[in-house]
N, C-alpha and C positions, 0 to 999 in steps of 0.2 A: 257303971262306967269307971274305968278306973280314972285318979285324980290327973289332972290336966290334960286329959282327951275333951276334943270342943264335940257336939251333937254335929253330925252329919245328914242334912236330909237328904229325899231323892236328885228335888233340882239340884242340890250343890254336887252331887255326884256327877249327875249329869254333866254339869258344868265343867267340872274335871276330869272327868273321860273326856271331853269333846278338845279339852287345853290338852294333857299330854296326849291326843292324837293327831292332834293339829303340827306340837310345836316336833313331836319324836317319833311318831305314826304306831305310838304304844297304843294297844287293844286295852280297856281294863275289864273283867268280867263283873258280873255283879256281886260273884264272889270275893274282888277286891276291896270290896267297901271297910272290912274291919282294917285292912291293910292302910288304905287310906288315910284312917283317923288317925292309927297310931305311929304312918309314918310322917304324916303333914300336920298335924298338931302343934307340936314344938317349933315348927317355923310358922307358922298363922302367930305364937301367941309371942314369938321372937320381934314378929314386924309391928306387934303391937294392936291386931286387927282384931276386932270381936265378932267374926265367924268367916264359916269356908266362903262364904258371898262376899264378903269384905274383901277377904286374900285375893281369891278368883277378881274382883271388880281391880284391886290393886295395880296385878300382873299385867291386864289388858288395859290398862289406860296411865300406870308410870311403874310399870317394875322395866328393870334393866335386863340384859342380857344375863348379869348373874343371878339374878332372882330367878328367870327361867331357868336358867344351872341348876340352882338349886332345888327347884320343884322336880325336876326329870331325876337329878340324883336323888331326892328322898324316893321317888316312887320305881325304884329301879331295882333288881333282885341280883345281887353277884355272887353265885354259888361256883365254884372252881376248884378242882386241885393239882397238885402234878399226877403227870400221865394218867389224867383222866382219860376214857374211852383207850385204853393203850394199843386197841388192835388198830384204830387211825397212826400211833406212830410206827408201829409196826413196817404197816404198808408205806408210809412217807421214808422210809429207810429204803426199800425197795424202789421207789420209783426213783429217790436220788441217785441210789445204785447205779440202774438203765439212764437216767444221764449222764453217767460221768462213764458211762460206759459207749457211747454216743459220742458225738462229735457236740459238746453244749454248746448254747448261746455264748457270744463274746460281748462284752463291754468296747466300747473305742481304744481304751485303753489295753486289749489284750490280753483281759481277763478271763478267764468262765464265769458266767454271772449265772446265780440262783438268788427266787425272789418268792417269799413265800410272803402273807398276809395273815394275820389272825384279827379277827374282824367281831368283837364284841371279846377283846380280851380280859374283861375282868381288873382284877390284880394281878396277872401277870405269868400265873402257872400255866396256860397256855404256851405262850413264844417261848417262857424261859424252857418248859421242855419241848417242844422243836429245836429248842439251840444247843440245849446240849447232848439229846441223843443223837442229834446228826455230825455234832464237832465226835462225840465219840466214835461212831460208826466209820469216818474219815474226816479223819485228823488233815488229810488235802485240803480239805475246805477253809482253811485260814489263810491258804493263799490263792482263794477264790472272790472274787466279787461277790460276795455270799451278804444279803441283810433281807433281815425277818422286818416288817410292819405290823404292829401292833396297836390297835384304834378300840375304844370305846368313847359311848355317849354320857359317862359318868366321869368329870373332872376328877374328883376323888379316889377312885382305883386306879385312875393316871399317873396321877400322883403318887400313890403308895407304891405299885406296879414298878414303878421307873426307879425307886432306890434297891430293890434287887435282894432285899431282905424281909426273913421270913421269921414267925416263932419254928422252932427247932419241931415243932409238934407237927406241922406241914410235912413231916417226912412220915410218919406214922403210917404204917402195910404196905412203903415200899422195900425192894429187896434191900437187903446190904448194897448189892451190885450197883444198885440206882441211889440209893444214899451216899455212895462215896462220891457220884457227881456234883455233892455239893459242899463249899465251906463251914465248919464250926467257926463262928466269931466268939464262942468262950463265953458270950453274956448271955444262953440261954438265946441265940437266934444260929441261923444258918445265912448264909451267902451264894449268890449267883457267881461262882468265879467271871475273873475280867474279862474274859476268851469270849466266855458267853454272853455274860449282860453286854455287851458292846455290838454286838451284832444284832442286838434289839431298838429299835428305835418307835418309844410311844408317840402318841399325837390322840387327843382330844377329835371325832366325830362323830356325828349323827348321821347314819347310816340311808334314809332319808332326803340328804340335802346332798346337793354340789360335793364329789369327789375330786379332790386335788392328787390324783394316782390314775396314771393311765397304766401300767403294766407293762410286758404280761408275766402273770406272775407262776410263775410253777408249781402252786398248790395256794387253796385258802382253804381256812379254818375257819366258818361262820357258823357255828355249834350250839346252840340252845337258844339265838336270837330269835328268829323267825319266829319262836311259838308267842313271841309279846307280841304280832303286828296279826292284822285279821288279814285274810287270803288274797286278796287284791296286794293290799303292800309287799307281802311276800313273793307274789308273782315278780312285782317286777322290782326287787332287790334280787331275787338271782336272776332274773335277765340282766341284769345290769352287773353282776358277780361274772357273769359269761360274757361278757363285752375286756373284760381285762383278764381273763384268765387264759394263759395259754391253750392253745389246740390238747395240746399232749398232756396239760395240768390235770390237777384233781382238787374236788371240791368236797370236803368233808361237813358233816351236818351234824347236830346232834341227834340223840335216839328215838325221840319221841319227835321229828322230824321227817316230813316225805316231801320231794319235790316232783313227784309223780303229779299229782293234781294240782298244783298251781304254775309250774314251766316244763316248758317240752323241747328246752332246750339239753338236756343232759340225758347222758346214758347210765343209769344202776352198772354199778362195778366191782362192790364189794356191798357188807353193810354199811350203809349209812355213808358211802362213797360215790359219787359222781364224779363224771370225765363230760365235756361236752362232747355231744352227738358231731360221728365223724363230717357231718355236712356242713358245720361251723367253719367259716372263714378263719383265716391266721390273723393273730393279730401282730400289730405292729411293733417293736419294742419303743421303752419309752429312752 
């Protein structure tokens, strides 16, 4: 065992699969038990507690809201980069296309309004590329009512996500083409130009609880979530992903993701693309 990892037995696993499913409706397999130790270690031996029955008895009878923060974010995996999956952006350039080729939604104000969601954003190379291969593609869009939502359940990639800066390295096997999309700051990082980080807007949620977003949004981005939650919960987070997504929207998933066996509310479109089934009601704007 390496030096300051605590012993983990079954109960206390138990214990902790039962807390993050409770508190983030995370799945853990049995295969995460090393993951576990080495990610909850340092905080068990931070709060002072001499074992995982100690921390767990803590959380459930005086830990705070940010103590459960912090448990969900140790136990959480943020792999991401720009234009990952790049055929989802591909297609999201085309469907913007046929909106603005369309008569779009207005705002009260007179606007065209486009509303997209990236719903387990990471640190942020999700939205940030939505925002600027679509300001590329049309440059109209900056005098559109255009904002991206970007949400995850780890305060911490909120955080880093929302200042818009990367190591320089985050660019590495995209083209030139796609590398000029971003700023050199000179110190060894790159930058989300203004145009774009401004049309991002993070927020802190658990995917799980009470959404504060009614919609409808013209595409989401919920990509590699779903495989942390066991089948039932994933049922009905995209029924509930289809309650605010437009009729006409698209709902993009990650690869190793089907929503064939847990909702029947979407139609296969492309890969690893969904549109709700034409029988779905419109939804209301918000």
């Amino acid at each position: 065992m390496d030096h300051g990892e605590i012993a983990l037995s079954t109960r206390e696993f138990t214990r902790i699969r039962e807390r993050v499913y409770k508190v983030a409706g995370i799945s853990l397999s049995d295969a995460k038990r090393t993951l576990v130790v080495s990610r909850l270690s340092k905080v068990v031996r931070t709060l002072g507690a001499k074992s995982f029955d100690d921390y767990i008895d803590y959380l459930e009878t005086r830990g705070t809201p940010e103590d459960d923060q912090e448990f969900v974010n140790a136990l959480t995996t943020n792999l991401t980069r720009f234009f990952r999956e790049d055929h989802h952006f591909d297609h999201l350039i085309g469907h913007v296309r046929d909106l603005i080729a369309r008569t779009p939604r207005m705002t009260r104000t007179g606007k065209p309004r486009l509303r997209i969601w990236s719903a387990g954003c990471s640190t942020g190379q999700e939205p940030y590329t939505i925002a600027l291969c679509l300001l590329k593609a049309f440059p109209e869009l900056a005098r559109w009512d255009f904002k991206i939502l970007a949400t995850d359940i780890d305060s911490g990639v909120v955080a880093k996500a929302s200042t818009g800066t990367y190591p320089v390295g985050e660019l590495n096997g995209l083209s030139s083409e796609r590398v000029a999309l971003f700023e050199k700051t000179g110190d060894g990082n790159i930058r989300i130009p203004r145009a774009a980080h401004g049309l991002v807007t993070f927020k802190l949620l658990n995917l799980i609880e009470p959404w504060p977003v009614k919609g409808p949004f013209d595409a989401i981005f919920c990509r590699n979530v779903a495989i942390y939650f066991d089948k039932p919960t994933q049922g009905t987070l995209f029924d509930r992903l289809g309650q605010v997504l437009a009729p006409d929207g698209f709902l993009y998933i990650g690869h190793s993701e089907n929503l064939q066996a847990v909702s029947n509310g979407y139609q296969l479109v492309g890969k690893t693309i969904y549109q709700p089934k034409p029988t779905a009601k419109s939804r209301t704007a918000a």
